[in-house]
VEXVOLUM-26767 format. One record per residue (C-alpha): residue in three letters; z, y, x. Coordinates in nm, 4 decimals. Each point is the difference from the previous one (the first is absolute). Layout:
BEGIN
<r residu="ALA" z="Z" y="Y" x="X"/>
...
END
This chain:
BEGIN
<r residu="UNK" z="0.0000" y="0.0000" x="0.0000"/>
<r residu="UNK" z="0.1047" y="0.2419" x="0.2686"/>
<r residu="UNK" z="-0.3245" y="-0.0312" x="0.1551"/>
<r residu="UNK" z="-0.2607" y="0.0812" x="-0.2947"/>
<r residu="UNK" z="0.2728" y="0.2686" x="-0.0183"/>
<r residu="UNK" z="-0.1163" y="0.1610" x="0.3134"/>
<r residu="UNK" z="-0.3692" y="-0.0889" x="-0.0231"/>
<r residu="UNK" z="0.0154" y="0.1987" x="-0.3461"/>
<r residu="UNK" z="0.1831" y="0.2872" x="0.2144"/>
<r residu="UNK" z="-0.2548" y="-0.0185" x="0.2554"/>
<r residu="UNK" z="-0.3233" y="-0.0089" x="-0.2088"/>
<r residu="UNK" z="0.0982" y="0.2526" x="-0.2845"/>
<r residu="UNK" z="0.0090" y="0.2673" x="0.2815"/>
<r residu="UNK" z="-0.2777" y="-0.1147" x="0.1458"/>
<r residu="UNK" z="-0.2402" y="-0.0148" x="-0.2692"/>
<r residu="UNK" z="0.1136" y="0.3756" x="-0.1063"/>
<r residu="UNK" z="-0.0681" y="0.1028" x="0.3828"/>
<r residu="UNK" z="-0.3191" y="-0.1397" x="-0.0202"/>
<r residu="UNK" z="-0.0930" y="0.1872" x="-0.3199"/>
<r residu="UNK" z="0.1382" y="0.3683" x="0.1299"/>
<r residu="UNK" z="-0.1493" y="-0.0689" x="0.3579"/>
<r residu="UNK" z="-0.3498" y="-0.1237" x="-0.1195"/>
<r residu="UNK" z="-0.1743" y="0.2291" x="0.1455"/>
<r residu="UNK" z="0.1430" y="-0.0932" x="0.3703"/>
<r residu="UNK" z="-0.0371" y="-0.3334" x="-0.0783"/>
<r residu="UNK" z="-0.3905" y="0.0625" x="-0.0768"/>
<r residu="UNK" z="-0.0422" y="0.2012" x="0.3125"/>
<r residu="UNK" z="0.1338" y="-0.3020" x="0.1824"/>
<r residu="UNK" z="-0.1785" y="-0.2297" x="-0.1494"/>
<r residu="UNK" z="-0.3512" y="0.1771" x="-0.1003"/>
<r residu="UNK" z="-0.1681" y="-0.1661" x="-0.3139"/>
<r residu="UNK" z="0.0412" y="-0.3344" x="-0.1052"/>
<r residu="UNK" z="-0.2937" y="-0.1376" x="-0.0174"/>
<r residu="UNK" z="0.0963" y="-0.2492" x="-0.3007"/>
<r residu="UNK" z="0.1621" y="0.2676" x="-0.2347"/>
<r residu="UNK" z="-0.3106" y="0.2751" x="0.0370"/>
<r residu="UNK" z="-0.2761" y="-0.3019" x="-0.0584"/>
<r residu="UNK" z="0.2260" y="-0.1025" x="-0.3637"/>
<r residu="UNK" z="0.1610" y="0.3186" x="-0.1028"/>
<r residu="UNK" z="-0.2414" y="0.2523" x="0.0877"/>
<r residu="UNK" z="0.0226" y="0.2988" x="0.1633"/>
<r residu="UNK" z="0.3553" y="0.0792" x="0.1462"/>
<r residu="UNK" z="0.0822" y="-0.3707" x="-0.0366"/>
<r residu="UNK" z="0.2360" y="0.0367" x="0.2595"/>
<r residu="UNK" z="0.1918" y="0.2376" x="-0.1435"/>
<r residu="UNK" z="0.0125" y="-0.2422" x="-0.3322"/>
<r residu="UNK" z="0.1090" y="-0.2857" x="0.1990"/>
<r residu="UNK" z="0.2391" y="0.1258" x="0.2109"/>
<r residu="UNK" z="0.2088" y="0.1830" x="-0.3405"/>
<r residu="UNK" z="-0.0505" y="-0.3686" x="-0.1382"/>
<r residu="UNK" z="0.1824" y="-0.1402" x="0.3034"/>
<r residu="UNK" z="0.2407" y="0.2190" x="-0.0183"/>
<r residu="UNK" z="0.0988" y="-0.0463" x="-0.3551"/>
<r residu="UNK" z="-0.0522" y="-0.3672" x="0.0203"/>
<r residu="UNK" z="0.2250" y="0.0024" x="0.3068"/>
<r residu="UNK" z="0.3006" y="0.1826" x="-0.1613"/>
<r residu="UNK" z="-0.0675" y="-0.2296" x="-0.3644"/>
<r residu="UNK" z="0.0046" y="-0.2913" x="0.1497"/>
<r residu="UNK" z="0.2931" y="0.0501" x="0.2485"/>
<r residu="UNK" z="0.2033" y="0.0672" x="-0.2659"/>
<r residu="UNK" z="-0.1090" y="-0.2834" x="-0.2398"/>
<r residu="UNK" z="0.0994" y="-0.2033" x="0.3206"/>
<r residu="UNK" z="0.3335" y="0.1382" x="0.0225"/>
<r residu="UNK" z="0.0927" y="-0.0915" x="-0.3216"/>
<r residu="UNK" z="-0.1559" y="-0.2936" x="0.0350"/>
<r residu="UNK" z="-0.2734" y="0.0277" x="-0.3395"/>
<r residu="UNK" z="-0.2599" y="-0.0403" x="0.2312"/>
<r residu="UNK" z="0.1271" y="-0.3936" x="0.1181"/>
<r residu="UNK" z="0.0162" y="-0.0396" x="-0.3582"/>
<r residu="UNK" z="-0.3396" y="0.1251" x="-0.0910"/>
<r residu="UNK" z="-0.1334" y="-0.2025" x="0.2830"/>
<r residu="UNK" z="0.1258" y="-0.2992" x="-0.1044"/>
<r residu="UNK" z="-0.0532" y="0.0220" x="-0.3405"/>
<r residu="UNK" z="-0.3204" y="0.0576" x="0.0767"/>
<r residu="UNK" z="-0.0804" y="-0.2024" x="0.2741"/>
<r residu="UNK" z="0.2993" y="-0.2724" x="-0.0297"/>
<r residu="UNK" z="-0.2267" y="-0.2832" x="-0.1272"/>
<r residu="UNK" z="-0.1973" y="-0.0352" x="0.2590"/>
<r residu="UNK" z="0.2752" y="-0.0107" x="0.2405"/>
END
């Protein structure tokens, strides 16, 4: 428990670093090649605010642990 505890304090700041320092980020990166080819222009601006917000949702369904259960749920059968 303690340690989706700290992965869920870990990636919620992340993921809301990510979205205020996108901008960096791009200039670090330059354009992703994937996101600009399937989202169109300024793709990589979409994608990274998706990775941000997907980072932050789904450290905290981790950390409460709805996202194991969802998994499984899901995905249980064929394990």
């Amino acid at each position: 428990m303690t340690f989706r505890i700290l992965i869920g304090l870990i990636g919620i700041p992340l993921g809301f670093l990510l979205l205020k320092y996108r901008e960096r980020v791009k200039d670090w990166t330059g354009n992703i090649g994937w996101a600009e080819q399937y989202l169109g222009t300024g793709g990589t601006w979409s994608a990274l605010i998706l990775i941000g917000i997907l980072t932050i949702v789904l450290s905290f369904m981790f950390m409460v642990g709805s996202l194991q259960t969802m998994f499984f749920g899901a995905f249980g059968r064929f394990f």
